[in-house]
N, C-alpha and C positions, 0 to 999 in steps of 0.2 A: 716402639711403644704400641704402636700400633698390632703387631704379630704377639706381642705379652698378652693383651684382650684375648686374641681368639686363642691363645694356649691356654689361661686361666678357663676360660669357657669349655675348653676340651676338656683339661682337667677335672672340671666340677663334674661335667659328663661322665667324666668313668668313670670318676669315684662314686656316683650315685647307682649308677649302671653297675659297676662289682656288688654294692649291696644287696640290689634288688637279684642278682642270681645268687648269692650267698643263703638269700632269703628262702628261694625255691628250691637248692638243693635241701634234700632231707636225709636222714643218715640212719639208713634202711638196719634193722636187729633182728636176725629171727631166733624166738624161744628156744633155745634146745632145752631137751627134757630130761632132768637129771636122774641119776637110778632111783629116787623115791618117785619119778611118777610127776614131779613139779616142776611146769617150766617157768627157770627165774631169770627176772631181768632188772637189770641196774641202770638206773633214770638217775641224769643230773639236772637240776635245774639253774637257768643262771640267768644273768641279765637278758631275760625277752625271750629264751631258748628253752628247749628241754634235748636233751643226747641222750639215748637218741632219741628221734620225733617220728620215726615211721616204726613200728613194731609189727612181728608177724608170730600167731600164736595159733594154736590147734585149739578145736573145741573140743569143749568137753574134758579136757584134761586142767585139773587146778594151776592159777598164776598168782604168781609171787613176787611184786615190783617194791625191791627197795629202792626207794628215793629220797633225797634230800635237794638242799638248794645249798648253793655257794653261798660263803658268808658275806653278808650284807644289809643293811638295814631296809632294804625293800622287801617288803612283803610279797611271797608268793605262792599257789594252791596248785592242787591239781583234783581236775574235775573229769571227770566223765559221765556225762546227762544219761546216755541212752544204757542199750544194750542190757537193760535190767539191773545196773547195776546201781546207779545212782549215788557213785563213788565223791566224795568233796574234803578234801583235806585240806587242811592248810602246811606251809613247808615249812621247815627249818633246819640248821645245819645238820644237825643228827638226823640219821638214816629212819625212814620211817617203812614197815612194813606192811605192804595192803594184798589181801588175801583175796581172791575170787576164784570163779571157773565162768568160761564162756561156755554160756549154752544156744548163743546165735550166733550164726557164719556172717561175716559181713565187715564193714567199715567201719566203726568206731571212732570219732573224736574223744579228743583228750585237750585239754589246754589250763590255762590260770585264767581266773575269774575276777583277779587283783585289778582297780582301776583308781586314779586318784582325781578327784572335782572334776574338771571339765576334759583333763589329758585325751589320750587315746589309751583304749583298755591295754594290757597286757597283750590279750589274743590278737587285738587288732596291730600289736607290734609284732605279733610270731609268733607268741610263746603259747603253742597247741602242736598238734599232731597227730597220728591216727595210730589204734591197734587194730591191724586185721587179722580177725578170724577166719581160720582156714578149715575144711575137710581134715 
């Protein structure tokens, strides 16, 4: 009885412990650039996620992220504040097309801006990630 306690306790520890690196792996894309000149990239969105959530794109050359989100009754967006863009969508199953060109080098957030009464936001569950712009 006594050794059940401290396996359940160990237990609870991984399982919590595999999330949180689950968490912090990110699942690195970089643009390639197709013969028109555009690098496209294909974003899923899903409960708390986006795949990928690390992006790497060239400035100055036009991007072309279609995405949608997994079907489900939770609402979810994709934002990007900075970088001139001022990008705010909201998602849906069908593929949505968002058209820009980086014209700053740098790091970029991205996430969903979805939160419901008092929860914890979307972002603050995950569901963000960065595109960097490169030389």
């Amino acid at each position: 009885m006594k050794y059940t306690r401290y396996l359940s306790v160990i237990l609870i520890f991984l399982f919590f412990f595999s999330i949180e690196i689950t968490k912090a792996q990110k699942k690195q894309f970089i643009a390639p650039i197709d013969q028109d000149g555009v690098q496209r990239i294909e974003i899923l969105a899903g409960e708390y996620f986006f795949n990928p959530d690390y992006i790497i794109v060239k400035v100055n050359i036009p991007v072309e992220i279609k995405i949608k989100k997994e079907p489900s009754l939770v609402p979810h967006s994709f934002v990007i504040p900075d970088a001139g863009l001022n990008i705010n969508e909201s998602l849906s199953s069908e593929p949505k097309i968002i058209k820009f060109t980086p014209t700053k080098v740098g790091k970029h957030p991205f996430y969903c801006d979805k939160k419901l009464l008092f929860f914890k936001s979307h972002r603050e569950k995950g569901m963000e990630g960065i595109i960097e712009v490169q030389e």
